[in-house]
C-alpha positions as CSV (number, residue, x, y, z in Angstrom):
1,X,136.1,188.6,119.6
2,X,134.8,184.9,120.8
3,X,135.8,182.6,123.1
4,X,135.8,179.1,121.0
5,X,132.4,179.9,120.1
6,X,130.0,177.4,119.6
7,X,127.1,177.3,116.9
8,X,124.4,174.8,118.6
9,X,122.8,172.9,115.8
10,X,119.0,173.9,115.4
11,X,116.9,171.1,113.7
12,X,114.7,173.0,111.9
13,X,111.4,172.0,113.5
14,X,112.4,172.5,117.1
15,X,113.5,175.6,118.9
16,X,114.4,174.3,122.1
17,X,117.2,171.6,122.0
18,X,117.0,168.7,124.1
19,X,120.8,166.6,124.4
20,X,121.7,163.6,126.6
21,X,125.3,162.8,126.5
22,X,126.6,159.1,128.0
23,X,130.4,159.9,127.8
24,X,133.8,158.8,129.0
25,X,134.2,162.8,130.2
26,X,132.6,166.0,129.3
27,X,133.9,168.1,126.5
28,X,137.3,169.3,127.8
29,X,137.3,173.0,126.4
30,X,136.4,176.3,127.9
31,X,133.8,177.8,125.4
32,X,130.9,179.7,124.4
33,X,127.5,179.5,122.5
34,X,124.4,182.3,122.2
35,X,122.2,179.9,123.8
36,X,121.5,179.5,127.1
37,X,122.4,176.2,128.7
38,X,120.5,174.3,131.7
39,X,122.5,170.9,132.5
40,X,121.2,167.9,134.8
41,X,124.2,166.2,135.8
42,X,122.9,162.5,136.6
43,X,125.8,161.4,136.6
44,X,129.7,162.6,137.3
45,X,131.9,165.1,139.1
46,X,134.7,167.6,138.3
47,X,135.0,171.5,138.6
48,X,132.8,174.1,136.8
49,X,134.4,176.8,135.5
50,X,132.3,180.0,134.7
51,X,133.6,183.3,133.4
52,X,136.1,184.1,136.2
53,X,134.7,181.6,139.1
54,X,134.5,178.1,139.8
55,X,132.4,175.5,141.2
56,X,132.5,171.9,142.4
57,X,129.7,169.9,140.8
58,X,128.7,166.2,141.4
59,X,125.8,163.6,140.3
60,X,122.6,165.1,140.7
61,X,123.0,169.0,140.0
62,X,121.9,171.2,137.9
63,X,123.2,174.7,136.7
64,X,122.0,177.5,134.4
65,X,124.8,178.9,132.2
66,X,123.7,182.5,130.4
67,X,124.5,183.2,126.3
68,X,127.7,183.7,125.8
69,X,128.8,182.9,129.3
70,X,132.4,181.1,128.9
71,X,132.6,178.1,130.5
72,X,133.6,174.4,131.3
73,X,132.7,171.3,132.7
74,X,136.2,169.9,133.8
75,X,135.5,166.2,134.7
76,X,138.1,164.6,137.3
77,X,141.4,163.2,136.7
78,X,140.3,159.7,137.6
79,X,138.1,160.3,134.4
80,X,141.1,160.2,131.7
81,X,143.1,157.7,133.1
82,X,144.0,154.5,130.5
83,X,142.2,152.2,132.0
84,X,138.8,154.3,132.9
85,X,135.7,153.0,132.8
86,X,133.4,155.8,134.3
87,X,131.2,157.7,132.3
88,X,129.2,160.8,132.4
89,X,125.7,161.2,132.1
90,X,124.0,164.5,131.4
91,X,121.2,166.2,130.3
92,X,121.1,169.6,128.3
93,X,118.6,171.6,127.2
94,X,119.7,174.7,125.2
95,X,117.3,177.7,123.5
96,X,118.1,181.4,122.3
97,X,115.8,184.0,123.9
98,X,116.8,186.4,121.3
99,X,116.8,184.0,118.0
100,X,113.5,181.4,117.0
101,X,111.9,182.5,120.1
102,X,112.2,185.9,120.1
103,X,108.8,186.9,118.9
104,X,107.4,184.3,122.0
105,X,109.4,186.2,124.5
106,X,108.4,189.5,123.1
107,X,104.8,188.7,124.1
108,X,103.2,190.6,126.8
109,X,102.1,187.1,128.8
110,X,105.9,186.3,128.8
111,X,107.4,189.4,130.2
112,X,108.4,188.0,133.8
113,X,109.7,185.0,132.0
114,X,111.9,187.2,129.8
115,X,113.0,189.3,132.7
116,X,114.0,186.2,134.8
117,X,116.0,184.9,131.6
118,X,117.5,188.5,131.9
119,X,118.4,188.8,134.9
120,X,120.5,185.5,134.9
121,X,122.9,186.3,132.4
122,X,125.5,184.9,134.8
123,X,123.9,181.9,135.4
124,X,123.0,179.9,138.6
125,X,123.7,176.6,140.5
126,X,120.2,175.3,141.2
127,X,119.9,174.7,145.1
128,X,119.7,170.9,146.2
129,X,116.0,171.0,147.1
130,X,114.7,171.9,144.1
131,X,116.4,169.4,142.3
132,X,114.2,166.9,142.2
133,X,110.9,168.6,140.9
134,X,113.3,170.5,138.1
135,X,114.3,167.3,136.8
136,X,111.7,165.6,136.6
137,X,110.3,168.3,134.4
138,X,113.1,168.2,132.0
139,X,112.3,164.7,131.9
140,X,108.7,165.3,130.7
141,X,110.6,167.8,128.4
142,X,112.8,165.0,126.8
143,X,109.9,162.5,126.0
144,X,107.3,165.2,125.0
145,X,107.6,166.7,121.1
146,X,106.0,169.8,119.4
147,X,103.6,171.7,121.2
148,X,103.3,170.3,124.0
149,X,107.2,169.9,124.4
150,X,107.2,173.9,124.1
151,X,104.4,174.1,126.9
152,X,105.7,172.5,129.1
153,X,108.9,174.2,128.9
154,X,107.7,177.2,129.3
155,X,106.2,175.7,132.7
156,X,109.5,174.9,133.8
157,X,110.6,178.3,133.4
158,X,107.8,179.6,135.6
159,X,109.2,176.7,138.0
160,X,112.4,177.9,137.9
161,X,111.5,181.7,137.9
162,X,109.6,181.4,141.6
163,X,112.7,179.9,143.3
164,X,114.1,183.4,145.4
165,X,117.3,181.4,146.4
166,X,119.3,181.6,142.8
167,X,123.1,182.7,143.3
168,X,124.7,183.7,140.2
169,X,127.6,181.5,138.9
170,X,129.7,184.3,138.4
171,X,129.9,187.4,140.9
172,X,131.3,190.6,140.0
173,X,132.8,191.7,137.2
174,X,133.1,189.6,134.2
175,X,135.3,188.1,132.3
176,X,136.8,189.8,129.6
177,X,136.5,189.2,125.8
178,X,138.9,187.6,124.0
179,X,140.2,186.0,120.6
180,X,139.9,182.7,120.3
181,X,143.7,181.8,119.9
182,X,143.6,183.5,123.5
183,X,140.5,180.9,124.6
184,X,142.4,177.8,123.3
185,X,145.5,179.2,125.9
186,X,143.6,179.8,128.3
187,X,141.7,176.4,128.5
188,X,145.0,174.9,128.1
189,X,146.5,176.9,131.0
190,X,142.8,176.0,133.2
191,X,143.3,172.3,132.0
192,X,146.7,171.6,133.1
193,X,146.2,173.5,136.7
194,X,143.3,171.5,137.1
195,X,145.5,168.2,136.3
196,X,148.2,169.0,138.2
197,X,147.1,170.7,141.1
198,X,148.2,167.9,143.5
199,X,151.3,168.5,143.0
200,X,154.2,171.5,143.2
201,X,153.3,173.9,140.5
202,X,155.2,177.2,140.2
203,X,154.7,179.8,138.0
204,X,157.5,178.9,135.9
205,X,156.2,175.7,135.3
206,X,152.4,177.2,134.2
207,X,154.2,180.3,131.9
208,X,156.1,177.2,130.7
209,X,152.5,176.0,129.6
210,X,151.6,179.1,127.4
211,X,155.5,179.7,125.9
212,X,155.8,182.5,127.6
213,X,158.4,184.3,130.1
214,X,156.8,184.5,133.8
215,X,156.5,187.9,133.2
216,X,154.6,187.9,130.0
217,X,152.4,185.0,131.8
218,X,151.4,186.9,135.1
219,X,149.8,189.6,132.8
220,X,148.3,188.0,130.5
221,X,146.6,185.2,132.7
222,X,145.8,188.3,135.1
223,X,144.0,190.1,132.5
224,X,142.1,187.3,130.8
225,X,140.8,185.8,134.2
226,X,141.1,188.1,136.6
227,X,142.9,186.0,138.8
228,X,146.2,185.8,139.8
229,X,148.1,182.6,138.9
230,X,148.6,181.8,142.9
231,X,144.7,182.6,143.9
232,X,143.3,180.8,140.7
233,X,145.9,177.3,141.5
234,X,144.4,177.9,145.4
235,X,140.6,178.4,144.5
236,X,141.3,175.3,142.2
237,X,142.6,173.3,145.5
238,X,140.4,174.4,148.0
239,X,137.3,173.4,145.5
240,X,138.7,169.8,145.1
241,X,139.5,170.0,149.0
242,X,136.1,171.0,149.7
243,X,134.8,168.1,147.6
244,X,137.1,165.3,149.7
245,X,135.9,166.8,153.1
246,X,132.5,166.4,152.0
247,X,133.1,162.7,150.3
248,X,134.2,161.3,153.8
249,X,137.0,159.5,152.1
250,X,139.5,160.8,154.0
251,X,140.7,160.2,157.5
252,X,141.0,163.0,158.1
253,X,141.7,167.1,157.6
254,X,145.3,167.2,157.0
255,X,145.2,164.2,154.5
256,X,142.8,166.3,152.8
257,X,145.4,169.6,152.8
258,X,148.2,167.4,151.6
259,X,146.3,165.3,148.8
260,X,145.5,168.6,147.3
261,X,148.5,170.3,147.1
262,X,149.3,171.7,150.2
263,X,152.6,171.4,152.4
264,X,151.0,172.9,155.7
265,X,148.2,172.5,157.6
266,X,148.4,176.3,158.5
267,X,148.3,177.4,155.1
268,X,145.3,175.2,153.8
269,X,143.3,176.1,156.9
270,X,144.2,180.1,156.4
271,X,143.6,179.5,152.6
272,X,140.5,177.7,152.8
273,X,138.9,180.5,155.5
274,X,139.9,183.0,153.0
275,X,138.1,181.0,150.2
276,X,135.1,179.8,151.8
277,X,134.7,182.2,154.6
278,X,134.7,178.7,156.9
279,X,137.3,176.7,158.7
280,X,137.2,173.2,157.5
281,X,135.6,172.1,160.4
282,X,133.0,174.5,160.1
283,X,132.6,173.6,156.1
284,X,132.0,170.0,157.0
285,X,129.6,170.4,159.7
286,X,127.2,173.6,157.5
287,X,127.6,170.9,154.7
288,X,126.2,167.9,156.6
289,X,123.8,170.1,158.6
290,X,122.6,171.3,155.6
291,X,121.9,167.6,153.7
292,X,120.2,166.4,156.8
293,X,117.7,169.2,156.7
C-alpha cells in the first residue's frame, strides 16, 4: 500500500539524478518515491510536511527526505494567487541506495556512508551553518558528469556524514501506510488546512473536505496522521506564526496571533509554548541570537 508513489526517471547512463526546478510553486501533492531526496531551496517558502511532522522552510535550506518518506513541499498562499508572479527555485538531487548503487554501497570502503544513509531514514533539516559549503558541492555536482560527477558525490556524503548536529524530520513513530485513494484525501485535507488556516475552521467544515460525517473524519484523519484534527490545524498555525515573528513584518505579537488564526492572545501564547517549548518572545530572541552567531 503506497502513498501516491513516485517512479523517479533514471536516464540510463546516470545513477544519481540531478533536477533544478524554476516554478510558479512546488508540486502540490503529499507523495512518495524509493529514492532518497536532498533539496536546496534557493529560492521560496511554505511548510514542509514529513510523515506526521512539519516544518517551515525558506530560501536557502536544505533538507534530506529518506525512501519512501511521505512528504510535501506546500508553497505559501501568496504563491497561487491569479496574479502571482513569484517563482520557486530548487535544486534536487535524488539516488537509491538499494537499486543501481547497491553493489557501490555494499563495498567495504563505503560502510560508514551506508550506515549514515541508514540511519536517516527519517530525514533531516540541514542546520544553517553548513549550508553554505553543502551547496556549493551540489553545485560542483550539477556541472560535473560521469565519473567525476559520482566522486564527488560521494564526497558530499562524507561532508554531510561528519555534521553531529542532524535532527530527524520526523520524530517518533511513523506514519502509517496507506492506499493511495487514502494519500490523495489526505493531501487534499493537508492542502485545504494549510489554505485556510487564517481563518475559522471547525471540524465540520474539514470532514466536509473528505465527504465524511465528523465522526467518520476524526478517526480516520487520527489514524492516518497521528494527529488530531485541532493539534494538526494548531502546529499548522503556530509554524506560519513562527515564520511572521521571524520575518519582522509584523508590528507586533498579537498581529501575529490574529493573522494566523487565532482569536486570543492567551490561547496563541499557551499554544505556541506547547508547540515550541518557547514563549514568543523567547522564540524571537533564540532565533535572532542564533542568526547573529
Amino acid at each position: 500500500m503506497k502513498v501516491l508513489q513516485f517512479t523517479i526517471p533514471v536516464p540510463l547512463d546516470k545513477s544519481i539524478i540531478v533536477q533544478k526546478d524554476v516554478l510558479p510553486n512546488f508540486y502540490p501533492h503529499l507523495h512518495r518515491h524509493q529514492e532518497i531526496q536532498l533539496t536546496w531551496i534557493q529560492k521560496g517558502e511554505g511548510t514542509l510536511v514529513a510523515d506526521n511532522n512539519m516544518h517551515s522552510f525558506r530560501s536557502n535550506e536544505i533538507f534530506w527526505l529518506g525512501a519512501n518518506q511521505p512528504h510535501i513541499f506546500k508553497s505559501e498562499p501568496s504563491y497561487f494567487l491569479p496574479k502571482s508572479k513569484k517563482k520557486i527555485v530548487a535544486w534536487m538531487f535524488f539516488f537509491n541506495p538499494n537499486g543501481a548503487l547497491a553493489a557501490f554501497f555494499n563495498l567495504p570502503e563505503m560502510k560508514l556512508l551506508k550506515n549514515f544513509v541508514q540511519q536517516h531514514q527519517s530525514g533531516f533539516k540541514l542546520p544553517a551553518q553548513h549550508v553554505i559549503e553543502v551547496s556549493n558541492k551540489m553545485l560542483r555536482i550539477a556541472q560535473s558528469a560521469g565519473a567525476d560527477q559520482l566522486m564527488l558525490f560521494v564526497e558530499l556524503l562524507k561532508q554531510l556524514s561528519s555534521y553531529p548536529d542532524l535532527a530527524p524530520l520526523s520524530a517518533g513513530n511513523k506514519t502509517p501506510m496507506f492506499s493511495e485513494h487514502e494519500g490523495i484525501r489526505i493531501g487534499n485535507i493537508y492542502n485545504f488546512i494549510m489554505q485556510q488556516y487564517d481563518k475559522p475552521i471547525t471540524l465540520e467544515d474539514a470532514a466536509k473536505q473528505a465527504h465524511m460525517t465528523p465522526q467518520a473524519f476524526c478517526r480516520f484523519f487520527k489514524k492516518h496522521t497521528l494527529h488530531t484534527f485541532v493539534s494538526f490545524l494548531n502546529e499548522v498555525r503556530i509554524n506560519e506564526a513562527c515564520k511572521k515573528l521571524t520575518d519582522g513584518d509584523y508590528d507586533n505579537i498579537a498581529t501575529v496571533a490574529y493573522t494566523c488564526g487565532f482569536n486570543s492572545i492567551t490561547n496563541f501564547n499557551r499554544v505556541f509554548k506547547g508547540i515550541t517549548g518557547q514563549s514568543p518572545s523567547e522564540y524571537m530572541n533564540s532565533y535572532f541570537q542564533s542568526v547573529e552567531h
